[in-house]
C-alpha positions as CSV (number, residue, x, y, z in Angstrom):
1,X,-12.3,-0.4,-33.0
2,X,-11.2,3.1,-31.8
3,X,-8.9,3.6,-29.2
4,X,-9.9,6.2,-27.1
5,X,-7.4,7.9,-24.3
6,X,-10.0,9.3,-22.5
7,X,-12.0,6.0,-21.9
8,X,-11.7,5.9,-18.3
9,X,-13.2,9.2,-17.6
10,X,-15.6,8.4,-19.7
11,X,-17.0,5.1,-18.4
12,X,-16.3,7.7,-14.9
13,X,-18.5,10.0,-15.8
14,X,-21.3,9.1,-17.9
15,X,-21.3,5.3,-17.5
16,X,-21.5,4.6,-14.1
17,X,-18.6,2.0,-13.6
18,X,-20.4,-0.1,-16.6
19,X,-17.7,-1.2,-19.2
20,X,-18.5,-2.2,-23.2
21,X,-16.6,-4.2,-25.6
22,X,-15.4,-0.8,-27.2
23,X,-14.2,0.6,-23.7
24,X,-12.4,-2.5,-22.9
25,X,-10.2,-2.4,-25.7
26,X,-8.7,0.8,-24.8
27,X,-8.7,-0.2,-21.7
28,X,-6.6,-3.0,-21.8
29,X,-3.9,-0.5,-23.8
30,X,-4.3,2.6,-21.3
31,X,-4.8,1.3,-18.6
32,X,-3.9,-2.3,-18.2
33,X,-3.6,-3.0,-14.6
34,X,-7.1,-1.5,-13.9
35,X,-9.3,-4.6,-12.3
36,X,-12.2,-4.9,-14.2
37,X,-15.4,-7.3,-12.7
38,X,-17.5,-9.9,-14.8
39,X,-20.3,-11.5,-14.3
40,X,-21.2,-14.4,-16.5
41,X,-23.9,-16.0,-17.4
42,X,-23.2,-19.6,-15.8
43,X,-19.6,-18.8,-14.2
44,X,-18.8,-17.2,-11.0
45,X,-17.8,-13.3,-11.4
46,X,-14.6,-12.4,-11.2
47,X,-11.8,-8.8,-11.5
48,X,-8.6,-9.3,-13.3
49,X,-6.8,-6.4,-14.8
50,X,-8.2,-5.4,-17.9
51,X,-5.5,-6.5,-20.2
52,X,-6.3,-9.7,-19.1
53,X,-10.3,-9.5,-19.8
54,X,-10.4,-10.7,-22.6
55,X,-8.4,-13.6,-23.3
56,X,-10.6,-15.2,-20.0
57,X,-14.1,-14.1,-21.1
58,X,-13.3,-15.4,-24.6
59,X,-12.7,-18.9,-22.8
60,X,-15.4,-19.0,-21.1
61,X,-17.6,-18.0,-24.3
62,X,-15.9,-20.7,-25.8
63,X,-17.6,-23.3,-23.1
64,X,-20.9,-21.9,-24.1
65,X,-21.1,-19.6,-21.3
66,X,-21.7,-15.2,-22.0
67,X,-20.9,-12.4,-20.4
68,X,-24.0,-10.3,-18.3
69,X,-21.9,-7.4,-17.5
70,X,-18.4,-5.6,-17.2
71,X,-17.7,-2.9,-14.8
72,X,-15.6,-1.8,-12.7
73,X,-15.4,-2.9,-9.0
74,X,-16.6,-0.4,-6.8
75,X,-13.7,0.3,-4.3
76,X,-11.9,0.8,-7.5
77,X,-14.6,3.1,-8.9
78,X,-14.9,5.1,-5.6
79,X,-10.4,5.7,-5.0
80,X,-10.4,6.6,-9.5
81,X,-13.3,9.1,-9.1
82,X,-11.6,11.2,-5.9
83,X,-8.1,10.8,-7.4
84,X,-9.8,12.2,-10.3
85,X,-11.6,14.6,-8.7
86,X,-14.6,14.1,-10.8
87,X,-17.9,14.5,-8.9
88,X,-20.9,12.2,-8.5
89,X,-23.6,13.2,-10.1
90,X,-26.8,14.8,-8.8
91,X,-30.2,12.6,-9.2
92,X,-32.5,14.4,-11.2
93,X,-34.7,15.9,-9.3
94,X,-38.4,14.2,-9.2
95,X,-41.1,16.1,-10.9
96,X,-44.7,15.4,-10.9
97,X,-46.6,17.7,-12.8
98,X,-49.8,16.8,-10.0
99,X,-49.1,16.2,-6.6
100,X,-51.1,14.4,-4.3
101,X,-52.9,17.4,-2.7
102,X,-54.2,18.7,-6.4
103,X,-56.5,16.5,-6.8
């Protein structure tokens, strides 16, 4: 696994809040008290700082339960972006190569 400094404004940027396996690694050494949501399969979800992650969704994996997602909450991903200053991104704009009026 690499570490990778920069995870946070990656997962900022390009991933939307969603957190892998990879990211949470670096994470949990960067930036250790960042809350980080699960959802599980069976369990409730739950945030818990992401040094933290793994040891709990490895327990709960080990009662035959999985994990659906990893992200980060959205009040968390809504202060990080602004302190950050990093932008959200445009929609692509729609394009329809017809319209309803060619026809």
């Amino acid at each position: 696994m690499k570490d990778n400094p920069n995870v946070l404004n990656d997962i900022l940027k390009c991933e939307s809040g969603s957190v892998s396996f990879e990211q949470l690694h670096s994470l949990a050494l960067y930036f250790p008290t960042l809350r980080v949501g699960v959802k599980m399969g069976v369990s409730p979800r739950f945030a818990v700082d992401a040094d933290r992650v793994g040891m709990l969704v490895a327990n709960r994996i080990a009662t035959g339960d999985y994990v659906r997602e990893m992200f980060i909450p959205a009040d968390t991903y809504s202060t990080l972006r602004k302190a950050l200053g990093i932008q959200k991104p445009l929609p692509a704009p729609l394009r329809m190569e017809k319209t309803i009026f060619d026809y």
